[in-house]
C-alpha positions in Angstrom: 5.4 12.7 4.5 3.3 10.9 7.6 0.6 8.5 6.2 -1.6 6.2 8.5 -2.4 2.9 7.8 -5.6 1.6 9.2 -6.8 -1.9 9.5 -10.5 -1.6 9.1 -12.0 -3.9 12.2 -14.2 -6.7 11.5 -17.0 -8.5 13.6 -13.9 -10.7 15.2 -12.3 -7.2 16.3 -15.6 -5.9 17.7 -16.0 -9.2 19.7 -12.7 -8.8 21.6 -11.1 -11.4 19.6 -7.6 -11.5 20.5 -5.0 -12.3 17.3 -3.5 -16.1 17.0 0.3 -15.8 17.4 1.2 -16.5 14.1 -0.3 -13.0 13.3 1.5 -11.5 16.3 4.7 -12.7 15.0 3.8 -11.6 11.1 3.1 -7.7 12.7 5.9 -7.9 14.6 8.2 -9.2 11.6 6.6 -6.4 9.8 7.0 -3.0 12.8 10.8 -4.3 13.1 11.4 -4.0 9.3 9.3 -0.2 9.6 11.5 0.1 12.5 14.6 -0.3 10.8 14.0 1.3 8.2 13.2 4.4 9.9 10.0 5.1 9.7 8.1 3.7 12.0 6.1 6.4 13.8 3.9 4.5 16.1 1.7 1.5 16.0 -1.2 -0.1 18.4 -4.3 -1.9 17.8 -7.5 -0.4 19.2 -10.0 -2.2 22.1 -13.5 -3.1 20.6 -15.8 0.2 19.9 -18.2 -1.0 22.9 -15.3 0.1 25.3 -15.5 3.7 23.6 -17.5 6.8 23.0 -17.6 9.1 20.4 -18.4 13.0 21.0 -21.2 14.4 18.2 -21.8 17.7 17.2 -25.1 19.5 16.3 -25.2 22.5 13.8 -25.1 24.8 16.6 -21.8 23.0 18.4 -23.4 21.4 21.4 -21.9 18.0 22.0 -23.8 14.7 23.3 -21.6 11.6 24.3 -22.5 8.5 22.6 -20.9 5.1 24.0 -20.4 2.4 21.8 -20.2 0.1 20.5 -21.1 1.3 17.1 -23.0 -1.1 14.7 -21.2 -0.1 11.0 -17.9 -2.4 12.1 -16.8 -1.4 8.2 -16.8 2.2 9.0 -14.7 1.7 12.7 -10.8 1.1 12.7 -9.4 -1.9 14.7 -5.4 -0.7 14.6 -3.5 1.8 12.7 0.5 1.9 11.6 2.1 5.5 11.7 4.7 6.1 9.3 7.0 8.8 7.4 8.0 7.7 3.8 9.7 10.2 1.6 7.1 10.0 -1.4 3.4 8.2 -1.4 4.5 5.0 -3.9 7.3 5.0 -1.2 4.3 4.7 1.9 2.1 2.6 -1.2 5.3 0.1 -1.1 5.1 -0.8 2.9 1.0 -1.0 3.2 1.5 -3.6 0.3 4.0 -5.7 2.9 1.1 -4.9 5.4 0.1 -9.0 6.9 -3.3 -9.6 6.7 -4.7 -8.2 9.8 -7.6 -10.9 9.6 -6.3 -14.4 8.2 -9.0 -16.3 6.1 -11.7 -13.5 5.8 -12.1 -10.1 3.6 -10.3 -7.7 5.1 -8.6 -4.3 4.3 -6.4 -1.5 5.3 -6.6 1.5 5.0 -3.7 4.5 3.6 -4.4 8.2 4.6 -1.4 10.8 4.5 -1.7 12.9 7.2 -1.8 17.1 6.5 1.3 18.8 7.6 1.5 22.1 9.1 2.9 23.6 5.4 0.3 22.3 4.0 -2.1 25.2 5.3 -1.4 29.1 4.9 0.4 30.9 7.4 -1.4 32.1 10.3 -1.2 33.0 13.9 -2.9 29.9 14.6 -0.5 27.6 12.6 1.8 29.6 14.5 0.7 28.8 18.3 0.2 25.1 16.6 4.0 24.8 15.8 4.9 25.7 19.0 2.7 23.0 20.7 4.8 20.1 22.0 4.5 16.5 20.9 1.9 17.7 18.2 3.7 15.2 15.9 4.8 17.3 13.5 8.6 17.5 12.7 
């Protein structure tokens, strides 16, 4: 089971703030002990929303580009943590040891597991899907 952990961004991680190295050295301490464990997936902190875009979508599937930055920071994602963890209280367990991403003010992460190819029915799309490479699932 893959489950992402996503550190909700605050006004700090909008502005650019860049972390103090004692948090650095708590998320490192923390990927190394994912790491070897075996199942760290990936992990990277995202640049400020005003240095991206987001595609929308009418109801008939015409796109616009929007640029950011975006003003709901509580609805935007600052970094995420990709793991695998054989069961969810196993994944509940390591998002628990998660440091807090934002020392002396609220803060939260985020757990969502991510759907897995067996998850839907079989079809000649899951098909052609399975077949893509480095579509991250195992």
């Amino acid at each position: 089971m893959r489950f992402m952990i996503m550190v909700r961004a605050t006004a700090d991680s909008e502005a650019g703030r860049m972390p103090e190295e004692s948090l650095l050295a708590a998320m490192v301490n923390y990927h190394e002990a994912l790491s070897k464990a075996g199942v760290l997936l990936d992990a990277n902190g995202l640049l400020p929303s005003s240095r991206g875009w987001r595609v929308q979508y009418d109801a008939q599937g015409e796109r616009k580009v929007l640029d950011g930055p975006f003003a709901e920071t509580k609805e935007l994602i600052a970094g995420y943590t990709m793991i695998q963890a054989r069961s969810r209280e196993e994944a509940m367990q390591w998002a628990l040891r998660f440091p807090s991403p934002f020392p002396g003010q609220p803060c939260s992460v985020e757990v969502r597991q991510l759907y897995e190819l067996e998850d839907f029915a079989p079809s000649p799309a899951i098909e052609r899907f399975r077949d893509i490479p480095g579509n991250g699932q195992q």
